[in-house]
C-alpha positions in Angstrom: -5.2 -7.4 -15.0 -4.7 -3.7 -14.7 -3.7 -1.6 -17.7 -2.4 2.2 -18.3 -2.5 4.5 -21.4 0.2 7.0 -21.1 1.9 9.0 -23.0 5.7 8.5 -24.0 7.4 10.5 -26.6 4.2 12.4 -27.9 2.5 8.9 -28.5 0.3 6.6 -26.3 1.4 3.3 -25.2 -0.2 0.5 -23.1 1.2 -0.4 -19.9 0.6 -3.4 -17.4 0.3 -2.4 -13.7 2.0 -4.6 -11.3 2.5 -4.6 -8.1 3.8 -1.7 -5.9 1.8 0.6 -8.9 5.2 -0.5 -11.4 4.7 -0.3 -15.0 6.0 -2.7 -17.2 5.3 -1.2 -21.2 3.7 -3.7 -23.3 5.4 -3.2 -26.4 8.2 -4.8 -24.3 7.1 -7.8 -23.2 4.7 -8.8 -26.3 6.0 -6.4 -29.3 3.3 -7.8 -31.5 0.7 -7.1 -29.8 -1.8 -3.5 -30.1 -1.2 -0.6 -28.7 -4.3 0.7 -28.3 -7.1 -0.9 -26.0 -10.0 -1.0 -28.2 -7.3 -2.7 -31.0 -6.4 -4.5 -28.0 -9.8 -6.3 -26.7 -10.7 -7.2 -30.7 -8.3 -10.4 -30.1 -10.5 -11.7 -27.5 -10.3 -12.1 -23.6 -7.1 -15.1 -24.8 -5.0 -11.5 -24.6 -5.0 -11.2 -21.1 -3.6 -14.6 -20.8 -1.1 -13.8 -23.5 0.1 -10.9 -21.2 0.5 -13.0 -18.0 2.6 -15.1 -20.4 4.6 -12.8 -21.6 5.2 -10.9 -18.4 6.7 -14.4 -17.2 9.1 -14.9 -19.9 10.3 -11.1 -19.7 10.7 -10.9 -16.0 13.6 -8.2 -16.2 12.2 -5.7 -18.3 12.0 -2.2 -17.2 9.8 -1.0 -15.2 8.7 2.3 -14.0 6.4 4.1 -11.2 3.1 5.2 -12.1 3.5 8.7 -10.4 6.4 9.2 -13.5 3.7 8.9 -16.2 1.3 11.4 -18.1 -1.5 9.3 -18.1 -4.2 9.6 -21.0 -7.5 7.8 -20.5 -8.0 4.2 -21.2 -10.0 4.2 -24.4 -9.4 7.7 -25.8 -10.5 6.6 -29.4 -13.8 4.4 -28.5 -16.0 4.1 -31.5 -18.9 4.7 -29.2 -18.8 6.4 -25.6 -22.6 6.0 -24.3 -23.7 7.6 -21.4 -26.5 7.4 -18.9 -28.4 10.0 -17.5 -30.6 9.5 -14.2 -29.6 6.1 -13.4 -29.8 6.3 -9.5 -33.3 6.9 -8.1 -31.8 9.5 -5.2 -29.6 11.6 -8.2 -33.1 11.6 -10.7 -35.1 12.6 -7.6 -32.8 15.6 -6.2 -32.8 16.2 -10.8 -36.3 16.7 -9.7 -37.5 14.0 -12.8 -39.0 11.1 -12.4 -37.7 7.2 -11.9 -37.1 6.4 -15.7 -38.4 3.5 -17.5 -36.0 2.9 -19.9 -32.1 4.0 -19.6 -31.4 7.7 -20.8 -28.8 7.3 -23.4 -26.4 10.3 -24.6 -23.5 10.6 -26.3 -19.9 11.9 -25.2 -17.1 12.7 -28.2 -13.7 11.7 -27.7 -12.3 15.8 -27.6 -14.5 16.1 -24.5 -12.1 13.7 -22.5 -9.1 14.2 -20.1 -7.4 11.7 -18.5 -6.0 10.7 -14.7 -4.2 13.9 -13.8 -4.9 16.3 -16.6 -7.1 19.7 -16.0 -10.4 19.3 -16.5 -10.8 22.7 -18.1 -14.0 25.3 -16.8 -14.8 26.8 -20.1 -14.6 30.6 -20.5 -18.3 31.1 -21.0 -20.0 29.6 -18.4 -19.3 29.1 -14.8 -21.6 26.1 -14.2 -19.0 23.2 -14.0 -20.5 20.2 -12.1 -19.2 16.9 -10.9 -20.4 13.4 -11.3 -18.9 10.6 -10.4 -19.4 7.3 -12.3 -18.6 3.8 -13.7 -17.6 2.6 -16.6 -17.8 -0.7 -18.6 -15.9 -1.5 -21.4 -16.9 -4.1 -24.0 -14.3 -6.9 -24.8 -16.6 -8.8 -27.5 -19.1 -7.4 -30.3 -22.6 -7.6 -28.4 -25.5 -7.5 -30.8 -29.2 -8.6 -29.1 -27.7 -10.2 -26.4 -29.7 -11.6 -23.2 -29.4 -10.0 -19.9 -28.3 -13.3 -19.0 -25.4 -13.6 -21.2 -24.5 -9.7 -21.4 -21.2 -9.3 -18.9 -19.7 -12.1 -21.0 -19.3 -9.2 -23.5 -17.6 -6.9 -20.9 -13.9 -6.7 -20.9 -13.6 -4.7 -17.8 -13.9 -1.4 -15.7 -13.0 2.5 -15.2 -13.8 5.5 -14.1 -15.4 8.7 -14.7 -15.9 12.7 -14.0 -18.7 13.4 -16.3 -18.0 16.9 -15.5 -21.2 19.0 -17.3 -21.7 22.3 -18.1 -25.2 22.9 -16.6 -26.0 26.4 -17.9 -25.8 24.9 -21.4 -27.0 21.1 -20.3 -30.3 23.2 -19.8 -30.6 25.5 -22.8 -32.1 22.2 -25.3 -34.1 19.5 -24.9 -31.2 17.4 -25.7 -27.6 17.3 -23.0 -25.3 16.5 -25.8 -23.9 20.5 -25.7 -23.7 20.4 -21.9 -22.1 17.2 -21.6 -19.3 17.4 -24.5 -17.4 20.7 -23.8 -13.7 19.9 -24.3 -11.9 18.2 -21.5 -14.4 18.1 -19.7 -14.9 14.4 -19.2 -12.3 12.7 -17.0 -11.7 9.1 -17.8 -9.0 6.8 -15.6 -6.7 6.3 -14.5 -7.4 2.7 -14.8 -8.3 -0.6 -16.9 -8.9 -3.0 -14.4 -10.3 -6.6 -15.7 -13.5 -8.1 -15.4 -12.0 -11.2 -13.3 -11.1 -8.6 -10.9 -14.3 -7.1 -9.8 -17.4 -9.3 -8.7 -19.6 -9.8 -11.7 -21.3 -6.4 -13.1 -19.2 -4.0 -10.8 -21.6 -4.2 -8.1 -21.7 -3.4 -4.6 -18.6 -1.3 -5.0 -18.6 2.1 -2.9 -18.5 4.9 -5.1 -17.1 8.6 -4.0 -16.9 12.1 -5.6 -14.3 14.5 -3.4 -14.3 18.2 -4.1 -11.4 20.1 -2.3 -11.1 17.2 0.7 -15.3 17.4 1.1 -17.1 14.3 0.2 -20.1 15.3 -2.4 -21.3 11.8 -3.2 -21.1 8.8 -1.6 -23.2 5.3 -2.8 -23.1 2.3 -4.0 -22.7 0.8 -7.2 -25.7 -1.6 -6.2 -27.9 1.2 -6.0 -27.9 2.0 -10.1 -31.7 1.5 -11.7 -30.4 -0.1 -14.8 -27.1 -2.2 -14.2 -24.3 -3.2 -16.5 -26.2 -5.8 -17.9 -29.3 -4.8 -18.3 -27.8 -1.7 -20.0 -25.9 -3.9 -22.2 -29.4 -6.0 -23.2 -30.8 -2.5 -24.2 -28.5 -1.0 -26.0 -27.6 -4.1 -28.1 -31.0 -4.4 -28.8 -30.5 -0.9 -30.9 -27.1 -1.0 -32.3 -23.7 -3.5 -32.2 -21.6 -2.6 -29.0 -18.0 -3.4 -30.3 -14.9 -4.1 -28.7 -13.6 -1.1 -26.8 -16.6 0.6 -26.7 -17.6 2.5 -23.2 -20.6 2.7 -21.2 -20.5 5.5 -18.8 -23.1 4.1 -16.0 -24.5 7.3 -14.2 -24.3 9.2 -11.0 -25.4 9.2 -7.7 -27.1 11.7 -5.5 -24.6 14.8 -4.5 -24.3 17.1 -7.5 -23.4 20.8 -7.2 -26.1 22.1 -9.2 -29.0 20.2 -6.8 -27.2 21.8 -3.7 -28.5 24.7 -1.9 -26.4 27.4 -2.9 -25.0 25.3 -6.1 -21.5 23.9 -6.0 -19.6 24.4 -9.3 -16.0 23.2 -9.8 -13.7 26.0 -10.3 -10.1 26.9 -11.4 -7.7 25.6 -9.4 -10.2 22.8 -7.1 -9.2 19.1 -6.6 -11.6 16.8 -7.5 -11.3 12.9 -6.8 -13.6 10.1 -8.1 -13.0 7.0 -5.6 -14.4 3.3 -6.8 -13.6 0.9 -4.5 -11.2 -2.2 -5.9 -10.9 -0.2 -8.8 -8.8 3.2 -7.6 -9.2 7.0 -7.5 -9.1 9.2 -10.6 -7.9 12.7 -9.6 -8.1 15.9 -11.6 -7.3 19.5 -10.9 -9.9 22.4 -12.7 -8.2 24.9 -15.2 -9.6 28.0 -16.7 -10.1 27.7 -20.0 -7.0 29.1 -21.7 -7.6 32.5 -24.3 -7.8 31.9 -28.0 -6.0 34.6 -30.2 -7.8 36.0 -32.7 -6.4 35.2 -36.5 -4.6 38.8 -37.3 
């Protein structure tokens, strides 16, 4: 099953994606149902099935192209968005940092996201906008110390990222959560695509950042050092994953700031984030708009 967030009337709403990239809203084929995707997965993975369901018995509801809608990203209010840093051997070699033992674990705020199609926005006070394109899990059931062997039972299904991060200020602490939470920064879409759909764990999926038509990255989801599951066996170990919570999996090799010169985004570039089976999240860069000062 594939779902959209988008906006309609200055509020989100869920939508299924069908065939021929239609979208059928789900308030109108199972009005009792959440609207929101982390609301959503809290009635267990019976909800998908209750979709399918309901999709049958509403066949002629309207539908409506996907190209029409501002989409937002999937899980825009996620209790918990936890990132990994270094988590392919060739991105934490060009990082010039050793292979880690243990994932590297940070934190992204909801205000830092953009979704499918929105600006990502290169603040006013740096220029060092980088790219990286990544996976990422969502949790369908409450994971607390769960077994690698048992963890992608608790995973609901995939997206995508651009954990677009501000280098200059990445740099100035010992921790990244400055550099990595600037607002709308962090592209997130334009797809929720269903664990059924993908082979288990999201793996050997081809993975692609595009800047301006140029491929930057290009690798494999196989190639992550810590995979979905043993990621989830980690972090469970440490806290309770609920439902709707997202794990942003890492990048690979190909970021701006390791090139020689550096490649930042800039205002007005086209970047794409390619995962095969899974789609293409596509964001243009925007200056960061002027704030008025309070006469």
């Amino acid at each position: 099953m594939r779902l959209v967030n988008f906006e309609e009337h200055g509020a989100p709403r869920l939508g299924i994606l069908q065939a021929g990239d239609r979208v059928t809203r789900l308030i109108d084929v199972a009005p009792g149902l959440p609207q929101e995707l982390g609301a959503l997965l809290q009635l267990g993975p019976s909800v998908f099935s209750q979709i399918i369901a309901a999709l049958v018995t509403h066949p002629d509801c309207e539908t409506r192209p996907l190209s029409s809608l501002r989409l937002l990203p999937p899980a825009p209010v996620a209790g918990k968005i936890l990132c990994l840093g270094l988590n392919y051997l060739d991105h934490a070699a060009e990082s010039k940092m050793d292979r880690p033992q243990d994932p590297v674990i940070f934190l992204r705020t909801a205000s830092s996201l953009v979704g499918h199609g929105g600006a990502i926005v290169c603040p006013a006070i740096s220029n060092t906008l980088d790219f990286e394109g990544e996976l990422v899990a969502i949790i369908g059931k409450r994971a607390r110390h769960v077994q690698r062997s048992a963890a992608l039972e608790h995973v609901a299904g995939y997206s995508i990222f651009n954990d677009g991060s501000i280098r200059e200020y990445q740099r100035r602490t010992t921790q990244w959560t400055v550099g990595k939470n600037f607002d709308a920064t962090g592209a997130f879409g334009p797809v929720f695509v269903s664990a059924d759909e993908l082979p288990a764990g999201a793996k050997g999926l081809r993975i692609e950042t595009i800047l301006n038509g140029v491929t930057m990255q290009d690798a494999n989801t196989s190639d992550m050092i810590f995979d979905v599951a043993e990621t989830i066996a980690f972090l469970s170990g440490c806290m309770t994953l609920e439902p709707g919570d997202v794990l942003v999996m890492g990048t690979p090799a190909g970021v701006g700031a390791a090139r020689k010169p550096p490649v930042w985004m800039k205002p007005h570039d086209t970047v794409e984030v390619r995962i095969e089976r899974i789609g293409t999240l596509t964001n243009h860069v925007a200056a960061e708009e002027p704030v008025s000062s309070a006469a």
